[in-house]
ROGURO-6869 format. One record per residue (C-alpha): residue number from 0; residue in one letter; x, y, z. Coordinates in Angstrom, 3 decimals. Example, Ala and Ser with C-alpha at 12.3 -4.5 7.8 and 13.67 -1.06 7.14 Angstrom:
! ROGURO-6869
   pos   code         px         py         pz
     0      A     12.300     -4.500      7.800
     1      S     13.670     -1.060      7.140
//
This chain:
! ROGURO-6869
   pos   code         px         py         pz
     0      X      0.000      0.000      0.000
     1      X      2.795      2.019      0.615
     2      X      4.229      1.756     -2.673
     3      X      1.117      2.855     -4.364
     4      X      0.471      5.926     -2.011
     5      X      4.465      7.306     -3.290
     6      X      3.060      6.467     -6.673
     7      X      0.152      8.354     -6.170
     8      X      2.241     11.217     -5.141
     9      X      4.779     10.829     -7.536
    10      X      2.168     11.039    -10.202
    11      X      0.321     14.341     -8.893
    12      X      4.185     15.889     -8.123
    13      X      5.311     15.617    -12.001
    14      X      2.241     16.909    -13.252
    15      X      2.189     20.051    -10.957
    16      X      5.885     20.200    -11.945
    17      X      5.802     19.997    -15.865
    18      X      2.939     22.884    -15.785
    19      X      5.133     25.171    -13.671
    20      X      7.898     24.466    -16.247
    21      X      5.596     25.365    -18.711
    22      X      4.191     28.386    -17.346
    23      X      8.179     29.390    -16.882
    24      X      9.012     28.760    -20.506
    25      X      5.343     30.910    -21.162
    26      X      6.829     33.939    -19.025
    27      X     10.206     32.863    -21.328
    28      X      8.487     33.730    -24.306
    29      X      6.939     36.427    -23.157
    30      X     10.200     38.591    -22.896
    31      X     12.109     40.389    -20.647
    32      X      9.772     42.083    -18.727
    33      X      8.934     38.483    -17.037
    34      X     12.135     37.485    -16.419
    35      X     11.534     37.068    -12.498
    36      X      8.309     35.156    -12.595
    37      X     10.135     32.779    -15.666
    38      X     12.703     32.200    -13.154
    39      X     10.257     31.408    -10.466
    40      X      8.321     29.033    -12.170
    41      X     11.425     27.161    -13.396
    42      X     12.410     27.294     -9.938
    43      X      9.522     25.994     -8.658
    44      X      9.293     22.859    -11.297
    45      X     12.730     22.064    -10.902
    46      X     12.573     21.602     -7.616
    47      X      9.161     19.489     -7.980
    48      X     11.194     17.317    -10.339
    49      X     13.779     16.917     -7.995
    50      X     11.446     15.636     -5.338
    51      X      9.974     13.091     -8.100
    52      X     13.476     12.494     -9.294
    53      X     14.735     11.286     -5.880
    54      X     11.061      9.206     -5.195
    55      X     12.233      7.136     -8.278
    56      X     15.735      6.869     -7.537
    57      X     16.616      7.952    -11.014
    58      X     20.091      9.516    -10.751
    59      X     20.239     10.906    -13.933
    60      X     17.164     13.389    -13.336
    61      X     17.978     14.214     -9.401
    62      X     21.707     15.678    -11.247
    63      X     19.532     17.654    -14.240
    64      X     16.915     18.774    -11.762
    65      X     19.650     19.615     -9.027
    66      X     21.721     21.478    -11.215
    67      X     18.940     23.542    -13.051
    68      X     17.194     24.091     -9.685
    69      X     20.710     25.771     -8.120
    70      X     21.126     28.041    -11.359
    71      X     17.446     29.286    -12.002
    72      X     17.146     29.400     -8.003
    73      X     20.821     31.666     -8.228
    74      X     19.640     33.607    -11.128
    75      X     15.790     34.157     -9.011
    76      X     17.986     35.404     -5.929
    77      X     20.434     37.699     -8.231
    78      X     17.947     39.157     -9.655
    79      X     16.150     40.289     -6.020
    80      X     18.626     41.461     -4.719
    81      X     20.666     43.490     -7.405
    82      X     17.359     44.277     -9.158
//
């Protein structure tokens, strides 16, 4: 039973995930102006992945989705504070 609840959530994390990646590449697209909420979003689904990622055991997407968490969350953070 345990096994199909972390499933369950699995299932429900990558789908929340892939739209905030999405909406990031939507605020991409947009231009400039939403650089910040692009960054957010990306962020945001990275991170989501991650958690998936790490549920599965699948090494090669906890390194993608730990390394582009760490450089959209650095580039979110940079532009906060020098912005």
């Amino acid at each position: 039973m345990e096994k199909e609840k972390q499933e369950l959530l699995a299932w429900y994390v990558k789908w929340i995930a892939t739209v905030s990646i999405l909406i990031s590449v939507s605020f991409r697209y947009a231009g400039m102006d939403y650089h910040v909420l692009d960054l957010a979003f990306g962020s945001v689904g990275a991170a989501l992945w991650l958690w998936v990622a790490v549920l599965w055991n699948d090494r090669a997407l906890i390194i993608l989705n730990t390394v582009m968490f760490i450089i959209l969350l650095g580039g979110l953070m940079k532009n906060i504070l020098y912005n």
